[in-house]
C-alpha atoms as one frame of an Amber mdcrd trajectory, in Angstrom:
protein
   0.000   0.000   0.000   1.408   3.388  -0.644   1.007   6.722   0.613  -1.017
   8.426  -1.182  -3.625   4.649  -0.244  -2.629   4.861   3.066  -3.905   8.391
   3.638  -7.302   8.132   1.827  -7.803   4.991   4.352  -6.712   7.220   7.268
  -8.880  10.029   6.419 -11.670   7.181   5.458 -12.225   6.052   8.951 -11.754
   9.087  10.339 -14.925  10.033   8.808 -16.680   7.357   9.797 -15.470   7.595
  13.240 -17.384  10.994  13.368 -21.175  10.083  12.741 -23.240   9.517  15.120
 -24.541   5.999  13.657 -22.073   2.605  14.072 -21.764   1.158  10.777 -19.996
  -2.450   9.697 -19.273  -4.043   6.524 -19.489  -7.485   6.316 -18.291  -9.589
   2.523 -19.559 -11.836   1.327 -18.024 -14.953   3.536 -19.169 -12.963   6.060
 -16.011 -11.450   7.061 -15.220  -7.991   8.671 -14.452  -5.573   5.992 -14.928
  -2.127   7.722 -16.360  -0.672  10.978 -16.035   2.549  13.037 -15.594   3.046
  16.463 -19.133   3.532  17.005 -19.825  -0.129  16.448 -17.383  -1.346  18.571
 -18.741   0.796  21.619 -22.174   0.785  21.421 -22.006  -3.583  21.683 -18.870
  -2.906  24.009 -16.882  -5.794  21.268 -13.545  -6.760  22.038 -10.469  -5.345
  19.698 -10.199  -8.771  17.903 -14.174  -9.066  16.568 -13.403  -5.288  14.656
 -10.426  -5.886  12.765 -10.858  -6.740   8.781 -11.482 -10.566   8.786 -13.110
 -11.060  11.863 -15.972 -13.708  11.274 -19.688 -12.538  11.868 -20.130 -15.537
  13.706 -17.842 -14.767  16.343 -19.410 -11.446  16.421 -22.811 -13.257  16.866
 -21.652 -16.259  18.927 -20.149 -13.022  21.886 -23.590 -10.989  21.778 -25.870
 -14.321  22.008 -23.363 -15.346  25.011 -24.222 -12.142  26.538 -28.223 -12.329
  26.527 -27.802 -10.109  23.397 -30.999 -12.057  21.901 -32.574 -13.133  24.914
 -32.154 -16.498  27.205 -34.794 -18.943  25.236 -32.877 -21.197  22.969 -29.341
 -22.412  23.240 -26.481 -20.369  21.884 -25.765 -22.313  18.956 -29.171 -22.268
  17.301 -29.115 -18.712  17.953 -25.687 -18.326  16.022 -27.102 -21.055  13.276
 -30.154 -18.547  12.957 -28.461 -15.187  12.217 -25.830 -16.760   9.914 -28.594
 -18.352   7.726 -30.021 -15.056   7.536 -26.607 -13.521   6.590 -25.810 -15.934
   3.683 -29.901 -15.147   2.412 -29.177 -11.819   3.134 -32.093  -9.192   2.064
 -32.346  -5.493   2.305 -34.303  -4.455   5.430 -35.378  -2.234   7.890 -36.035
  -3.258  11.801 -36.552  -1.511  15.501 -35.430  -4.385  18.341 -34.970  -3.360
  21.934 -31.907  -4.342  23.916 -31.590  -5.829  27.134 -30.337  -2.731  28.539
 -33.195  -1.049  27.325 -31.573   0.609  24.406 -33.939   1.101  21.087 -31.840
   0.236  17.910 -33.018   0.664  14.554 -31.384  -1.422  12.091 -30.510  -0.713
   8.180 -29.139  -3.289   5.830 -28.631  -3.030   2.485 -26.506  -5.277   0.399
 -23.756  -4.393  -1.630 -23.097  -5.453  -5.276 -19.808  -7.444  -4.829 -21.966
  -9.740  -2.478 -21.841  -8.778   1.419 -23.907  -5.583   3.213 -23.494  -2.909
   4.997 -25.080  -2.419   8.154 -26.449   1.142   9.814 -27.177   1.139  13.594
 -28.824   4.035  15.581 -29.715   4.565  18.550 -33.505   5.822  18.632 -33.954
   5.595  22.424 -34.446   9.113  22.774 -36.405   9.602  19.911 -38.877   6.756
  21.070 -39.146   8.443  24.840 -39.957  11.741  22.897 -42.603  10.375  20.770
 -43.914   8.846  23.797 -43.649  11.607  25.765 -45.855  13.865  23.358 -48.166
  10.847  22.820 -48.681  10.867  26.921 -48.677  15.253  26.848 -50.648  15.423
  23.824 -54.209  13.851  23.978 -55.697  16.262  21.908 -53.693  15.808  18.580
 -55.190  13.307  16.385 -54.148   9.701  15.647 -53.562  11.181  12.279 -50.785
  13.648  13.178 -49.083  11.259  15.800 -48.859   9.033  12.678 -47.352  11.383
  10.358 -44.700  12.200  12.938 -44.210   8.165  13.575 -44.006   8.082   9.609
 -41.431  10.843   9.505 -39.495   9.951  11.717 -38.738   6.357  10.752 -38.090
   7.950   6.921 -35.431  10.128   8.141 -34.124   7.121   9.460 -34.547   5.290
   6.595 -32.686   8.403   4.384 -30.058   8.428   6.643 -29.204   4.970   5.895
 -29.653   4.891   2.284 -27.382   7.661   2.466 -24.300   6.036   3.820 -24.760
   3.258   1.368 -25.049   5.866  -2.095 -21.752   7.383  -0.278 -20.488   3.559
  -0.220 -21.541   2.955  -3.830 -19.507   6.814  -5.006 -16.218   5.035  -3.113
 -16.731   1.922  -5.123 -17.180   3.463  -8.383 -14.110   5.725  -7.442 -12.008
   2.512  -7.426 -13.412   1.443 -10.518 -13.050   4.236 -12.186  -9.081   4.399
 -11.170  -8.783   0.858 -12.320 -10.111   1.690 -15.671  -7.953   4.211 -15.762
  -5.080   2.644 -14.934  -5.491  -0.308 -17.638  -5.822   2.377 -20.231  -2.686
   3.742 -19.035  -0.512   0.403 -19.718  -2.371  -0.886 -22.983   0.363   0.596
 -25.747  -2.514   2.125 -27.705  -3.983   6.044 -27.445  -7.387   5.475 -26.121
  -9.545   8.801 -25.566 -13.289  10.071 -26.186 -13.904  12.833 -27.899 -17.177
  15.447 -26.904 -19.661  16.454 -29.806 -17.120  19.527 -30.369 -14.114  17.339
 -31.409 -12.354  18.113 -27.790 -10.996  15.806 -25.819 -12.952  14.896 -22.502
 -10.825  12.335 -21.523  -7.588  10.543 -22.841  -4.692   8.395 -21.403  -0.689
   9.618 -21.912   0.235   7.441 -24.668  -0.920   9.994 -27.538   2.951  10.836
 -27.488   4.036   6.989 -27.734   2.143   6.218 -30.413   2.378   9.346 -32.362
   6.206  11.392 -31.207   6.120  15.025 -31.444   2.786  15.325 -29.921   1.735
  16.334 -26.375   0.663  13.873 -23.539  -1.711  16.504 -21.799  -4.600  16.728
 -24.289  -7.794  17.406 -22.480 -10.039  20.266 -23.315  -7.434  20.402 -26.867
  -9.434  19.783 -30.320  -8.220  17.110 -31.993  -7.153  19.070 -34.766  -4.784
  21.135 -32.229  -3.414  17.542 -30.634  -2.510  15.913 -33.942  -1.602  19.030
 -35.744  -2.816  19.928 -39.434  -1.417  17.079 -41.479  -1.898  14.108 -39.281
  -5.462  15.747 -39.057  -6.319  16.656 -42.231  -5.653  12.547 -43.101  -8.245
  11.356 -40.525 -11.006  14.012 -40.406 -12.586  12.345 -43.192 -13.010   9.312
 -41.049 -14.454  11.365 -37.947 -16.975  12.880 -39.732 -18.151   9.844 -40.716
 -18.284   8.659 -36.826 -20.133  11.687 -35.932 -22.311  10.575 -38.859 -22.791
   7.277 -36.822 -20.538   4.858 -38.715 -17.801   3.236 -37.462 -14.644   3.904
 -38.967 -11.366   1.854 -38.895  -8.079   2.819 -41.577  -4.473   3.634 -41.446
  -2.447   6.344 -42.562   1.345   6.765 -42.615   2.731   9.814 -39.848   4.756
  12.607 -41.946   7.281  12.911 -38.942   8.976   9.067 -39.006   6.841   7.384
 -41.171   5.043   5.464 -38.588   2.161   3.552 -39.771  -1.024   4.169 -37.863
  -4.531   2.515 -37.532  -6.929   4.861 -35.938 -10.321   3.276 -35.145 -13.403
   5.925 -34.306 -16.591   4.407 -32.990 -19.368   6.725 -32.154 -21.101   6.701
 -28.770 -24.829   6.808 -29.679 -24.538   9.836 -27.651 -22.641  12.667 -30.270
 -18.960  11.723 -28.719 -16.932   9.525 -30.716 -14.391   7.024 -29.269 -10.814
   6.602 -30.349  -8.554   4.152 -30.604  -5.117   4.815 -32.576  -2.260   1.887
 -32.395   1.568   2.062 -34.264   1.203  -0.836 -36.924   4.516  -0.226 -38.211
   6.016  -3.660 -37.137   3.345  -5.776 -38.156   3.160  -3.479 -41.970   7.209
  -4.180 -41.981   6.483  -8.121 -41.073   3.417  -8.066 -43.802   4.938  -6.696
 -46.544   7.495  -9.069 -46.283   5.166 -11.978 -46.039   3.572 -10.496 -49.440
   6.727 -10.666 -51.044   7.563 -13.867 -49.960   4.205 -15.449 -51.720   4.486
 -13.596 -54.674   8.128 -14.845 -55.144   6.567 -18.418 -54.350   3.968 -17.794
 -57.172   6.521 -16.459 -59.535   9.135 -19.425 -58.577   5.980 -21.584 -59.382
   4.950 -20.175 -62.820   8.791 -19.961 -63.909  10.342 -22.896 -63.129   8.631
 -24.742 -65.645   9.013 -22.801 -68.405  12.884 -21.896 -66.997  13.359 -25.714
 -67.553  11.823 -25.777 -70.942  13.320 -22.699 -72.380  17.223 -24.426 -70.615
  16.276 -27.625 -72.987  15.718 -25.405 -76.322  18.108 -23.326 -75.738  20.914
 -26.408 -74.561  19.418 -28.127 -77.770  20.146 -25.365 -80.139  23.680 -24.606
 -78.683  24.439 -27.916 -79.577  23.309 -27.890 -83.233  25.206 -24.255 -83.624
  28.321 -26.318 -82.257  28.029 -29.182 -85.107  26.942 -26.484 -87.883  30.390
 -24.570 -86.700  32.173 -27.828 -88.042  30.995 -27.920 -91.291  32.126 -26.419
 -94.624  30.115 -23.592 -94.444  31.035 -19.820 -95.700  32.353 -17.360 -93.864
  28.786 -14.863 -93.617  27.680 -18.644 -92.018  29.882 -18.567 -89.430  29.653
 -15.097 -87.808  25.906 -16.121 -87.619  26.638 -19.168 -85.702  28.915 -17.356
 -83.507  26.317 -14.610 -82.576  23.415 -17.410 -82.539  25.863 -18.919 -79.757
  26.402 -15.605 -78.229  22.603 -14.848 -78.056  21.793 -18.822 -76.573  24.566
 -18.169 -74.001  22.699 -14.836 -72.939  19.727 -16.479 -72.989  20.755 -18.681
 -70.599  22.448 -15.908 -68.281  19.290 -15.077 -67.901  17.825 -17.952 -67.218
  19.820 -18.307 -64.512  18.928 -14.740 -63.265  15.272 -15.333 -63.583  15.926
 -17.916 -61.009  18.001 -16.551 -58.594  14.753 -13.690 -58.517  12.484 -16.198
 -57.996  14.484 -18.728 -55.972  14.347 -19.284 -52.224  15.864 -16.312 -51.173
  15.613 -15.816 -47.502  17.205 -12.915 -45.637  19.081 -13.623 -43.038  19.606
 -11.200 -40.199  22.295 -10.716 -38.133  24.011  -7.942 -36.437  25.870  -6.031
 -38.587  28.186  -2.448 -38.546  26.840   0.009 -41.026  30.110   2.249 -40.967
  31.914  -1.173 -42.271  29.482  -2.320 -44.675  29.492   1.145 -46.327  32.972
   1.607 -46.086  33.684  -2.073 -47.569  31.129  -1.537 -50.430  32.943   1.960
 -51.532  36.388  -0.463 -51.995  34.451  -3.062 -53.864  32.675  -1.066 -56.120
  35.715   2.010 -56.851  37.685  -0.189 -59.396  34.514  -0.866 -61.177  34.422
   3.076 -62.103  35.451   5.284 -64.483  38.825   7.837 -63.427  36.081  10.474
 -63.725  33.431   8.937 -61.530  33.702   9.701 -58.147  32.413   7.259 -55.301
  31.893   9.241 -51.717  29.805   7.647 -48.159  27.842  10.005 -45.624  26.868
   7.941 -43.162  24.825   9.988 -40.436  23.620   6.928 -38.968  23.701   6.064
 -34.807  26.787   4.191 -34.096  25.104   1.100 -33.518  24.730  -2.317 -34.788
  21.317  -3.017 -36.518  20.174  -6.535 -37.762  20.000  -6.830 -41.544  21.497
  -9.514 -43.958  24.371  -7.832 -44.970  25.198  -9.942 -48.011  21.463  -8.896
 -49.706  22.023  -5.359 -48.486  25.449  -4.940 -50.315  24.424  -6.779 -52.926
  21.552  -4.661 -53.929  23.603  -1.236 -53.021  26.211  -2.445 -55.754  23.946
  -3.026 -58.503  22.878   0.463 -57.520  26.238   2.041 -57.445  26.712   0.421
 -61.018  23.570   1.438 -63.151  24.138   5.484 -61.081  28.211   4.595 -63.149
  26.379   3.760 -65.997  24.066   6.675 -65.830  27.186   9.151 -65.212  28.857
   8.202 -68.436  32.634   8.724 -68.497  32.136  11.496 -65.743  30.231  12.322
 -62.805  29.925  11.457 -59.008  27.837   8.737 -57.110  26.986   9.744 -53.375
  26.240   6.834 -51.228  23.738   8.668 -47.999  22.439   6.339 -44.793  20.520
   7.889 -41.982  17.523   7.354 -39.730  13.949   8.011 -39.485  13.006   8.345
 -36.537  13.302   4.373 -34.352  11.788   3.367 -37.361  13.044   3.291 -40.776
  16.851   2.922 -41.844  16.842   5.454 -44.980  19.739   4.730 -47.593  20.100
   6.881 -51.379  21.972   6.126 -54.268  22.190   9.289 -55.776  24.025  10.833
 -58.939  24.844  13.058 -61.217  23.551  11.351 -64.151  20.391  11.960 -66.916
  17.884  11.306 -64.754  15.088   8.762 -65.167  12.513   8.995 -67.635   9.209
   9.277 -66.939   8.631   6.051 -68.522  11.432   4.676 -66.325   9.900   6.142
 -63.570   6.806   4.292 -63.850   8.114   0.883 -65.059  11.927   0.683 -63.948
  10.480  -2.006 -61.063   8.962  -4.003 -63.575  11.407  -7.147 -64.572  13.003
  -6.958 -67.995  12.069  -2.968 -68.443  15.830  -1.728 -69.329  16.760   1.461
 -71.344  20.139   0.172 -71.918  18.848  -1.973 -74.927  20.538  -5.227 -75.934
  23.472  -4.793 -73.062  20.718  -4.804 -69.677  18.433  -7.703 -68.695  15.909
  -5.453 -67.291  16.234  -7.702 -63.761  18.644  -5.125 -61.818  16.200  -2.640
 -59.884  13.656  -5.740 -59.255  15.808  -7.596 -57.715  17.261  -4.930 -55.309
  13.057  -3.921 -54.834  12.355  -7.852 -54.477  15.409  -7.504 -51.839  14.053
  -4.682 -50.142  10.878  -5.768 -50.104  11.677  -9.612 -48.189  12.897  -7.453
 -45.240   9.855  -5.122 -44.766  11.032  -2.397 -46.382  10.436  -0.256 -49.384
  11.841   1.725 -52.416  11.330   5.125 -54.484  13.000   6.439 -57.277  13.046
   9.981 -57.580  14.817  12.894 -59.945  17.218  15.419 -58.413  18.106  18.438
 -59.753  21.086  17.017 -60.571  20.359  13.591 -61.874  18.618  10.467 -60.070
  18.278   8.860 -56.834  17.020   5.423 -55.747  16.051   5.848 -51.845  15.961
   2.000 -50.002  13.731   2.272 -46.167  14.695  -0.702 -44.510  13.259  -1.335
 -40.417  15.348  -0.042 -37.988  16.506  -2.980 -35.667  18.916  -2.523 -33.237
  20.976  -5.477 -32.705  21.340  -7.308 -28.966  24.267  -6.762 -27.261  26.698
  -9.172 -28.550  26.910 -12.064 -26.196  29.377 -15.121 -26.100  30.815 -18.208
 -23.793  29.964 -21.487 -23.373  25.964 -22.274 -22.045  25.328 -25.682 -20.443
  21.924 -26.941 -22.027  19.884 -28.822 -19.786  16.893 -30.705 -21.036  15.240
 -34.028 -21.653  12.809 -33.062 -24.628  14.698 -33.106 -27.973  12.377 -31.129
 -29.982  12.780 -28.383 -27.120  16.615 -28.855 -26.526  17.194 -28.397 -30.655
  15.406 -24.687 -30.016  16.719 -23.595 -27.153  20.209 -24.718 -28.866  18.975
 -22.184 -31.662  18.724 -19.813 -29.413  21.546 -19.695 -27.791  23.464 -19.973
 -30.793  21.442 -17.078 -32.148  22.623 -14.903 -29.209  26.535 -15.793 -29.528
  26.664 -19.032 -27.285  28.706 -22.217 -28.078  26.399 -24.743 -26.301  27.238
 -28.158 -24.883  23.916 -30.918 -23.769  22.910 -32.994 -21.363  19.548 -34.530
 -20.374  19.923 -35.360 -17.057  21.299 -34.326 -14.040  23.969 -36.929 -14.034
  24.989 -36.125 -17.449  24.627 -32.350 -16.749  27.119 -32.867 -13.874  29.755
 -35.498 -15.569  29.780 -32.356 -17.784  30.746 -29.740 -15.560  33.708 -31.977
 -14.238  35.359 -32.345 -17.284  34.719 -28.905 -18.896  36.425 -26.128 -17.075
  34.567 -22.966 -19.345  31.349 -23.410 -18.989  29.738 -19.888 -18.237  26.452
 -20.492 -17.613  23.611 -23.866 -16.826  20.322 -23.476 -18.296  18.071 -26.204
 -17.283  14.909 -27.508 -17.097  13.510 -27.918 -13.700  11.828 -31.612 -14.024
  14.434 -34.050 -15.705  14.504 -37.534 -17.058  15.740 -39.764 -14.160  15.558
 -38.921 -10.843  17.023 -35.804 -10.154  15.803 -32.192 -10.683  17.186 -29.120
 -11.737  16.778 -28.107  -8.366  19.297 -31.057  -7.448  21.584 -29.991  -9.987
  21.830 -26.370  -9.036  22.896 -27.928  -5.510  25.786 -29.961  -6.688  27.179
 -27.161  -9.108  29.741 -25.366  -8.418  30.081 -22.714  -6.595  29.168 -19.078
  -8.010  28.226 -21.311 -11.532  25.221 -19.010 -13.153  21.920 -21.070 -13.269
  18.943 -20.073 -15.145  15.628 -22.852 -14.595  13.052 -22.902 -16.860   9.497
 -24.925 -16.709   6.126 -25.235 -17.932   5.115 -26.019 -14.313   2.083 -23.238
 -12.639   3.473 -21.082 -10.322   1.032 -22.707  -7.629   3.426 -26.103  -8.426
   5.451 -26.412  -5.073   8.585 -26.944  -7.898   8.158 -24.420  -9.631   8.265
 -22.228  -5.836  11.102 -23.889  -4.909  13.204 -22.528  -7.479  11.829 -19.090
  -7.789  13.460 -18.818  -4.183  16.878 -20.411  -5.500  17.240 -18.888  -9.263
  15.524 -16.860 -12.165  12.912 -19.123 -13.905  11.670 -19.059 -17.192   8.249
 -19.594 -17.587   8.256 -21.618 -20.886   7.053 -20.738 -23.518   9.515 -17.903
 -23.800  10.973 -15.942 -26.623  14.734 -15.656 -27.545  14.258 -12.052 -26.428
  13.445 -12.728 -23.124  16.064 -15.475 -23.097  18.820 -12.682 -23.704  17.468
  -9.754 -21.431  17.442 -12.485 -18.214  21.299 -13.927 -19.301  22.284 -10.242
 -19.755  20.941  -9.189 -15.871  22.354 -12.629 -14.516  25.608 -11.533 -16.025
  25.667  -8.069 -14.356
């Protein structure tokens, strides 16, 4: 409990301490929730039957024992009575007199969680008064004497309906904080709008989801919270809400590209609800699936023909080979020579037909940007002209991002050569990386070329579209867009005022901190042991195995390195992981992992000895707990 809960308690039954009335709570299992002092004096209860949890039973069982409810009976069936009543409880209103001659009247009303809450008063006085003026005052009517009888008990009555509304505000108080609070933690902007497009309420993650705009947004217009552009892209959409319609769509944010799906649902009421979530991770991961089917499709529609087209053209090689031998005049053999020339081509690109359609999976792994440029600019210099000029800004962070470096160079050097090719005998190519935002790693090709066409523009992605005639294939920019495209990324080209550019967005992916040493693999399943091997290997790890805690420990005697034990917690044989981590040596990191409930006395057992992974885990969460285990 913190403060700010501990002082709302404090000033909670201080208030209740005031009134006049004694009040208890009782849940459900008829336990003690709440009472004030009043209650505890006015039966003259011990300290132990008004702290949370006492049972009403107890609280029954002392009052019976003290001729609370009279002599007849025994005890127990007096107890029995009342606590049938409680579990049946029903909302009621009842005068009893005590033995000491005190009048009590006696409010119950139940609350919604199951349990009531309970309103004594003391109406002695009150009763001696009304008798009193019944005694003094002969001459008012039966009528009047009723109306003040009447009156009375409904003040009563409000009185205790009172304190249970002001019980009902605290409980929707909590609710309402619990609301809030999920809202707070769900990593989407959820808010409401009013019938004049201001916000009425929102949580803080406008910011997260969109950067650049402000937390504190109540009482702003939407239009002043998003700013122009972002809003001129959804208002569309909101009118339609305030129309009545639902509306769900995405748009991409000008400031890094994010991709956003806003959802506005109307509230019957002329507000309009709004949920907005950053996609941009699942659009990178989907526009990589996309490519990967239609490279599936196209692997399935070409191979065939590939095959075909490799026999014809094999076939006719072969007969231009035999023809060559013959007597035949000169003229005859130039055009077997270029019939040769033009079979051999057609097989070049055959052959690069398939590697665009082949099974071409990236492969990413941490990689330094400042090297990768730096390499390709040495690669690709000899391949230029002495008046072409190669240079490399790299403004990116100076940190290692996951990409498949052998795609990424690849594609960057067909770029680098159709820019040389675009520059003629003179010119320079400029080589630019930097980043957008977290999001997007941006990377141009630019120079100082023609330009494209406008009909390059439009169809220089298509395969086999080439303005270099007879010398190109046509297959250069869709394979680098093909490449681009498997990682989640995408392509432009663009003109410059000084020639051309081809702009690459690839995800932005920080790598893991590298990691490395020898991990002792624990675990008896094999199909569970061959991915957590994965892992490991993944994150820099050589790995050794065992599947039992024999094995695990024959291991550790004979191999001096090992940096770290990852094991399972229940283990073919006997033993347990727990057993293991009791015969390893000392100050040997152990990580346990199990599928075991946390209510499993196991699983317990070595929460108090070592981390535990709850399986099934993710190679991320693998990393972040062998990371803090190594600090």
């Amino acid at each position: 409990m913190d403060v700010t809960e501990q002082r709302i308690k404090a000033m909670t039954t201080a208030g209740l301490n005031l009134i006049g009335q004694a009040l208890s709570i009782y849940d459900s299992k008829l336990r003690l929730v709440l009472s004030n002092r009043r209650f505890q004096e006015m039966f003259s209860l011990p300290d132990d039957l008004v702290k949370p949890g006492a049972l009403f039973r107890d609280t029954i069982y002392f009052l019976a024992d003290r001729g609370e409810y009279g002599e007849e009976g025994s005890i127990e069936e007096m107890v029995e009575l009342r606590v049938e009543q409680a579990l049946a409880f029903e909302p009621h209103y009842m005068e009893r007199v005590r033995p000491n001659g005190q009048v009590l009247s006696v409010e119950g009303a139940p609350l919604p969680q199951g349990g009531w809450v309970a309103v004594y008063t003391d109406i002695t006085g009150t009763r001696r008064a009304e008798n009193l003026l019944r005694a003094r005052s002969e001459e008012l009517s039966d009528q009047l004497i009723s109306h003040a009888e009447e009156l009375s008990a409904t003040n009563r009555k409000l009185a205790a309906t009172i304190s249970a509304l002001e019980e009902a505000k605290r409980e929707l108080t909590e609710i309402e904080a619990r609301t809030r609070m999920t809202t707070e933690m769900m990593p989407a902007h959820i808010a409401h709008l009013g019938a004049d497009g201001r916000y009425d309420y929102s949580n803080r993650r406008l910011s997260a989801v969109m950067p650049g705009r402000p937390s504190e947004i109540l009482g702003l217009h939407i239009s002043e919270a998003l700013g122009a552009n972002a809003f001129g892209r959804v208002e569309p959409h909101l009118r339609k809400a305030y129309d009545g319609e639902t509306s769900v769509f995405e748009f991409t944010e000008d400031q890094d590209s994010r991709r956003i799906r806003v959802s506005f649902t109307p509230d019957r009421a002329g507000g309009v609800y709004v949920m907005s979530v950053d996609i941009t991770e699942e659009t990178q991961a989907r526009v990589a699936l996309q490519q990967t089917r239609r490279r599936a499709m196209a692997a399935q529609m070409t191979s065939g023909l590939a095959h075909d087209f490799s026999n014809l053209l094999t076939i006719i090689l072969g007969m231009q080979a035999r023809l060559d031998k013959m007597t035949i005049p000169a003229e005859a053999h130039e055009l077997v020579a270029a019939t040769q020339q033009t079979a051999r081509r057609g097989g070049q690109l055959l052959n690069r037909i398939a590697d665009m359609t082949g099974n071409r999976t990236p492969q990413p792994k941490s990689t330094d940007m400042q090297g990768l440029l730096e390499d390709l600019r040495i690669l690709a210099t000899p391949s230029l002209p002495r008046g072409v000029g190669l240079s490399v800004v790299n403004n990116l962070p100076d940190q290692a991002l996951m990409l498949d470096p052998g795609m990424l160079q690849d594609a960057l050097l067909n770029l680098v050569l159709n820019a040389r090719d675009a520059c003629g005998r003179s010119g320079q190519i400029t080589i630019s990386a930097h980043a957008v935002g977290s999001i997007w790693v941006e990377i141009t090709v630019s120079d100082t070329g023609t330009g494209f066409s406008s009909e390059a523009l439009e169809k220089a992605l298509n395969p086999f579209f080439t303005t270099k005639g007879s010398d190109g294939s046509g297959l250069g920019l869709p394979m680098v867009y093909d490449t681009v495209k498997l990682a989640g990324g995408d392509l432009n080209l663009r003109n410059t005022p000084s020639g051309a550019s081809v702009v690459l967005r690839l995800p932005y992916r920080p790598a893991p901190p590298e990691q490395e040493g020898l991990v002792l693999l624990v675990e008896d399943n094999d199909d569970l042991r061959g991915e957590f091997r994965k892992m490991l290997v993944d994150l820099g790890f050589s790995v050794i195995e065992a599947t039992s805690v024999d094995e695990a420990l024959a291991l550790t005697l004979s191999v001096e390195d090992i940096a770290l034990v990852l094991s399972d917690i229940r283990l073919e044989g006997t033993g347990t992981g727990l057993n293991l981590m009791e015969q390893l040596k000392t100050g040997l990191p152990c990580i346990l992992m199990t599928s075991l409930p946390f209510s499993d006395p196991l699983h317990r057992q070595a929460l108090a000895v070592a981390p535990v992974l709850r399986k099934p885990f993710s190679q991320a969460q693998l990393s972040a707990l062998i990371r803090t285990e190594a600090a």
